[in-house]
C-alpha positions in Angstrom: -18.3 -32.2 19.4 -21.6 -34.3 20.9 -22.8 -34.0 16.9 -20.2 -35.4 15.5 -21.7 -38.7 14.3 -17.9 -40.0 13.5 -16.4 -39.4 17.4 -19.8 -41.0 18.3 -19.3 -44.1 15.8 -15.9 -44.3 17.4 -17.7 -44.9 21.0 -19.7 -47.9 19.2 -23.0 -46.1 18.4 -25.3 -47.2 16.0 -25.9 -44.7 13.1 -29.2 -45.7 9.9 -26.4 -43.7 7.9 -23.1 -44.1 9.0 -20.6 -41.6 9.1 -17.9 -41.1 6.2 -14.9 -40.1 5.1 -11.8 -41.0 3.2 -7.7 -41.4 3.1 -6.3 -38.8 0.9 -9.6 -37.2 0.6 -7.9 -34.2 -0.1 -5.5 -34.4 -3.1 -4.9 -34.6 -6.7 -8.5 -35.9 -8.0 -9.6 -32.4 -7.0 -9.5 -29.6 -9.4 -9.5 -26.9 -6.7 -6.4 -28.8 -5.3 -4.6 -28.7 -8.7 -5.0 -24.9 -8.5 -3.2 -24.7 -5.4 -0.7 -27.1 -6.0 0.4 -25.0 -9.0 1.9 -22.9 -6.8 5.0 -24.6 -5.5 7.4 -26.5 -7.0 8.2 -28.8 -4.2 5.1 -30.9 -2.6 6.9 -30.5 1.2 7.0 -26.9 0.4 3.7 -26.8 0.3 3.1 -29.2 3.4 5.6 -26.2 5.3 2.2 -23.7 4.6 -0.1 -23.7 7.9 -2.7 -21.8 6.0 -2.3 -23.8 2.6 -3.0 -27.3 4.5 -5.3 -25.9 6.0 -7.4 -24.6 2.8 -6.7 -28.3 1.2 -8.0 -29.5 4.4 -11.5 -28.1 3.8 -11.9 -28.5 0.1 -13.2 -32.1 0.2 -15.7 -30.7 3.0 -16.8 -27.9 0.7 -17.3 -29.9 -1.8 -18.8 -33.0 0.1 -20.1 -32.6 3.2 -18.2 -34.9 5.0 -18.4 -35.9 8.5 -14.6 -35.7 9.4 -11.5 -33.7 8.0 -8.2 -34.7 8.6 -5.2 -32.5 8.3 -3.2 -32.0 5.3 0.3 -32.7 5.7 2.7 -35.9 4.7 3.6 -39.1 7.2 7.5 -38.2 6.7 7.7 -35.4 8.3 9.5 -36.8 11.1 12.1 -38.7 9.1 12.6 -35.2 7.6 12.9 -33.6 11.3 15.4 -36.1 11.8 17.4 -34.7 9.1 17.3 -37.7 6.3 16.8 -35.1 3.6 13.6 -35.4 2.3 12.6 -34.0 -0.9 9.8 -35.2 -3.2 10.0 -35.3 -7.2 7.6 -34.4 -9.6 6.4 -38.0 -10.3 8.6 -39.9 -8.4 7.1 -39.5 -5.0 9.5 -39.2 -1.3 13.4 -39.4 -2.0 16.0 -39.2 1.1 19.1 -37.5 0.1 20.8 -39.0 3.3 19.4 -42.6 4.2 20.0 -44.8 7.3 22.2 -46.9 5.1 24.1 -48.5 7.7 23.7 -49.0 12.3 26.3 -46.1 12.1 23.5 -43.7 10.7 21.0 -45.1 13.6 23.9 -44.2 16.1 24.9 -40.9 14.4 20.7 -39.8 14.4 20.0 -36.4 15.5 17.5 -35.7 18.5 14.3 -35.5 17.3 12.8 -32.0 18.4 9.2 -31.8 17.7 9.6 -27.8 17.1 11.3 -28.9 14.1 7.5 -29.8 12.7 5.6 -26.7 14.1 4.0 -26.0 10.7 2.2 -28.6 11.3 1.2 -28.1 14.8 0.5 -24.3 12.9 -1.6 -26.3 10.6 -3.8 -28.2 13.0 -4.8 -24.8 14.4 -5.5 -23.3 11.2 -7.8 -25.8 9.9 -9.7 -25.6 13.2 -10.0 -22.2 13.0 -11.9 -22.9 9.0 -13.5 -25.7 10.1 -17.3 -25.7 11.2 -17.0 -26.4 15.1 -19.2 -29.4 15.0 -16.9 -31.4 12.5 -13.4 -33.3 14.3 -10.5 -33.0 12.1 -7.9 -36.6 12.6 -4.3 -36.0 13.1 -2.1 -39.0 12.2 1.3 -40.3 11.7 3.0 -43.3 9.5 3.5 -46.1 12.0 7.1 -46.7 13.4 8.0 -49.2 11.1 6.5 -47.4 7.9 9.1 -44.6 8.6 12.1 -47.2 9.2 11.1 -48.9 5.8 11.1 -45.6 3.7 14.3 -44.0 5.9 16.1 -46.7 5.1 14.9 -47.3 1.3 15.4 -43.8 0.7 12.0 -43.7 -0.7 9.4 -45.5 -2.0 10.0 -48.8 -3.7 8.2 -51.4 -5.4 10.2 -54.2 -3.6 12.2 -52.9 -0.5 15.2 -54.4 -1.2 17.3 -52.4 0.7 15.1 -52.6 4.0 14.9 -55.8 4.1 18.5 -57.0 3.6 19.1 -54.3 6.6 16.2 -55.9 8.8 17.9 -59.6 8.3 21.6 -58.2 8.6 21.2 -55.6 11.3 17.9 -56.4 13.6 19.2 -55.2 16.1 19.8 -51.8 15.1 16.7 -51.6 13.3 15.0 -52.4 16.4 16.9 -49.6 18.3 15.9 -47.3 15.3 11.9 -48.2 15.8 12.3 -47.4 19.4 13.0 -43.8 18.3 10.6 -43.7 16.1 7.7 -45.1 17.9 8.9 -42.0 20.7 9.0 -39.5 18.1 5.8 -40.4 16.9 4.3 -40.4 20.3 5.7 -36.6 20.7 4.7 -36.1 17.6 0.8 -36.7 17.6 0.9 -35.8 21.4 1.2 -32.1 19.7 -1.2 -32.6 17.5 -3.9 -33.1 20.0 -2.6 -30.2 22.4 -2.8 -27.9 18.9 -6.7 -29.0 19.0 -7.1 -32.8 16.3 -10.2 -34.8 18.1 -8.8 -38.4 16.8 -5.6 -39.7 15.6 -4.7 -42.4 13.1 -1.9 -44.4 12.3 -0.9 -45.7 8.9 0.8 -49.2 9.0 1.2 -48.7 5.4 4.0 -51.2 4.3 2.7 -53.8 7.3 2.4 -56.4 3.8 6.4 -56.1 3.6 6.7 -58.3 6.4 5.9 -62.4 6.8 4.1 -63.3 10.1 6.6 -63.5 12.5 8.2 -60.0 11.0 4.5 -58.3 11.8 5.0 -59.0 15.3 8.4 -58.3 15.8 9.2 -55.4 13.8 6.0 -53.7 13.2 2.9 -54.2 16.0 4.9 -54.6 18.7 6.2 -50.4 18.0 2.9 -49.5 17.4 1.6 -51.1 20.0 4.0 -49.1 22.5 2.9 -45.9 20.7 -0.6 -46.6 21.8 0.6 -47.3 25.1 2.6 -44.1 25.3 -0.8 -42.2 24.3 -3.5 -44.1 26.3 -1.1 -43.8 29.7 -0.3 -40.0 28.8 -3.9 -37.5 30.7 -3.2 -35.3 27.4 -4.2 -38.1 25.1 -5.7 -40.6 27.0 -9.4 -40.1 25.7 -8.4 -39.4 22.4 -9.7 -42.2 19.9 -7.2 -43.7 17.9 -7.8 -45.9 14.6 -5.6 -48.4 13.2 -4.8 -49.2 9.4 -3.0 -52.1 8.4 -2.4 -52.6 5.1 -2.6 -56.3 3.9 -0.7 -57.8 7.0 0.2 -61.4 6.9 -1.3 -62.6 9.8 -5.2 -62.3 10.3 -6.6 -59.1 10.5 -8.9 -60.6 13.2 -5.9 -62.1 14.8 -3.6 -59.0 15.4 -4.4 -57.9 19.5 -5.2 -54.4 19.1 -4.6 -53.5 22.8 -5.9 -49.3 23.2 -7.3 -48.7 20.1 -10.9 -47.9 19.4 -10.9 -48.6 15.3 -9.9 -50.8 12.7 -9.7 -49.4 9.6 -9.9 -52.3 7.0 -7.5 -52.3 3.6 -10.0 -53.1 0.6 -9.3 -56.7 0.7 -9.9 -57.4 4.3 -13.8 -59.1 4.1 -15.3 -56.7 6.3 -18.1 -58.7 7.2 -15.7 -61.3 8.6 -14.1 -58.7 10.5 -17.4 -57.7 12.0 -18.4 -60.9 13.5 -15.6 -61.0 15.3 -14.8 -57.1 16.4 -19.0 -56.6 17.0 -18.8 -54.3 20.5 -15.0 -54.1 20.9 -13.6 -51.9 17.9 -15.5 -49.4 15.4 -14.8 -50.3 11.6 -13.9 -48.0 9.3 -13.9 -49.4 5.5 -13.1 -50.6 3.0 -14.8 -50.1 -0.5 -11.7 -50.5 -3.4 -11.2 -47.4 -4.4 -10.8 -49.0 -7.9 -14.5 -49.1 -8.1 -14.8 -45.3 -8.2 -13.2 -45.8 -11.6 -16.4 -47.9 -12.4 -19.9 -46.7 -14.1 -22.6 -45.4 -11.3 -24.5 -48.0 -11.2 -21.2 -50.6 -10.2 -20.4 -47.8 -7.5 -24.1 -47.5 -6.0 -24.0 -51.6 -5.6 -20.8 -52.2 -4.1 -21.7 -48.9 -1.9 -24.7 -49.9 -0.4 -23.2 -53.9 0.0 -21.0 -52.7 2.6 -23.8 -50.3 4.2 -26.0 -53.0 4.1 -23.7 -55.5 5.8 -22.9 -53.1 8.4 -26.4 -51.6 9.2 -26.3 -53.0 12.4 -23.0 -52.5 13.4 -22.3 -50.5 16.7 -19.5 -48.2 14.9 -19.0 -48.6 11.4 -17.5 -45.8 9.4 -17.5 -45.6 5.9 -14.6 -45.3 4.0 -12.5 -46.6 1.1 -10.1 -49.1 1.5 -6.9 -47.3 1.0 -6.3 -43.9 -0.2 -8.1 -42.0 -3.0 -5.9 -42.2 -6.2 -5.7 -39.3 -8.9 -7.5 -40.5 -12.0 -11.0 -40.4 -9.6 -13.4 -38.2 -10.9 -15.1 -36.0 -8.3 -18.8 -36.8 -9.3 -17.8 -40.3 -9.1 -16.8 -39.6 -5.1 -20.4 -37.9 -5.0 -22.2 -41.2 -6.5 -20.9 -42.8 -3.6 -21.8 -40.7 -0.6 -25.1 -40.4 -2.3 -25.2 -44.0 -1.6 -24.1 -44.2 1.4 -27.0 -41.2 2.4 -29.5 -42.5 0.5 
């Protein structure tokens, strides 16, 4: 892996063109993903196929020549493990037939068993086997209160309602249910790396759910004992791991990242902000909208190179969009892009 420009941008190295690649870049925008996904009715049936991920894993590098994969699976899959009952709807997204509804279900909880997610340990290998040897694939999870706010929701919501009247009645419990999480999620991408991913990274993904004081207490202070867990553990201790928050109350700049080794900005974050203040302590990773993709070429090769050009001389930037890729992206659109970024 001394090639990989992306593991070496995640050391702080200085790259003309900076390495890139994107959240969700495999997925629905792709017609060679459509195919596949034709195939089974059920989106977690699909995630349950070793070789299947790991075939969606490599289509974006196929098609783009990207300088990292990361592996093709879902950031529930240890809520489902734990036997919430998760299914996912043709255009509804994640639904829990069994919730944690009430401290009862926290106590009630089976033991999480990470054999209960080997297709995805399966899948790791798989991908690695496809993949050119030269190019890392990144492992992830959801963060532990990302989990906790769909478990309890029972799926995805535009408000939350139910998570947060149980984080105000019952803080307690929801604090003893993070604790399980952040554990499961250290077994969990512990795994991954022994199955063979070269970085990990951890989705904070409902982190703008919570007010300041809620950040701290509910969300960074789990994630910040999953780090722990990994950099104190020889199997994981030199694995890189990034960090994506999305829209946190507090100051991106503010939040003490204690063992991480990247940032990964949401698209508002000002990046350039960011960088004055992270210059030779984290990489970046970020953050053009991925709204813009839906824009003409010429929109797409300015905002492109604004970021490129901001970063130029940043030890460790990475390009990438500021959230995930959305499904009415056109794939030459993706292409304008990284012909921007190579230029």
């Amino acid at each position: 892996m001394k090639n990989s420009k992306f593991l070496r941008a995640l050391n702080l190295q200085t790259h003309s063109i900076p390495p890139v690649w994107f959240m969700r870049q495999a997925g629905r925008y792709l017609p060679e993903y459509q195919k596949i996904r034709k195939n089974y009715s059920n989106f977690l049936d699909m995630c349950k196929q070793p070789k299947t991920c790991a075939e969606l894993a490599l289509q974006p590098i196929d098609r783009f020549d990207l300088d990292a994969s990361i592996l093709f699976s879902d950031i529930l899959t240890i809520p489902d493990a734990l036997n919430l009952g998760l299914a996912f709807h043709e255009g509804e997204g994640p639904k829990f037939s069994n919730p944690i509804s009430s401290p009862q279900d926290i106590k009630k909880l089976i033991s999480f068993d990470v054999n209960a997610i080997g297709y995805v340990f399966k899948a790791v290998e798989e991908t690695k086997n496809l993949l050119p040897k030269d190019l890392p694939l990144i492992g992830f999870c959801g963060s532990p209160w990302t989990l906790a706010a769909y478990s309890i929701e029972g799926g995805s919501s535009k408000d939350f309602k139910k998570t947060k009247s149980f984080m105000a009645n019952h803080p307690t419990e929801l604090q003893e249910f993070l604790e399980i999480l952040s554990n499961a999620c250290y077994e969990y991408l512990r795994q991954q790396v022994l199955s063979g991913v070269n970085a990990l990274q951890i989705f904070d993904s409902w982190a703008d759910l919570l007010s300041e004081n809620e950040l701290e207490r509910f969300s960074l202070q789990y994630t910040q004992q999953l780090t722990d867990l990994l950099k104190s553990d020889p199997v994981t201790s030199n694995i890189p791991i990034i960090l994506f928050e999305k829209a946190p109350k507090k100051k991106i700049d503010d939040l003490v990242f204690k063992n991480i080794s990247c940032v990964s900005l949401y698209w508002q974050e000002n990046i350039e902000s960011v960088a004055k203040n992270f210059k030779n302590q984290y990489a970046i990773q970020g953050n053009l909208d991925p709204k813009v993709l839906l824009e003409s070429d010429e929109i797409i090769w300015k905002e492109t190179q604004k970021i490129c050009s901001i970063m130029s001389e940043y030890p460790g930037f990475i390009f990438n969009l500021g959230h995930g890729i959305t499904p009415d992206i056109n794939p030459s659109k993706v292409k304008v892009m990284i012909d921007a970024i190579r230029q």
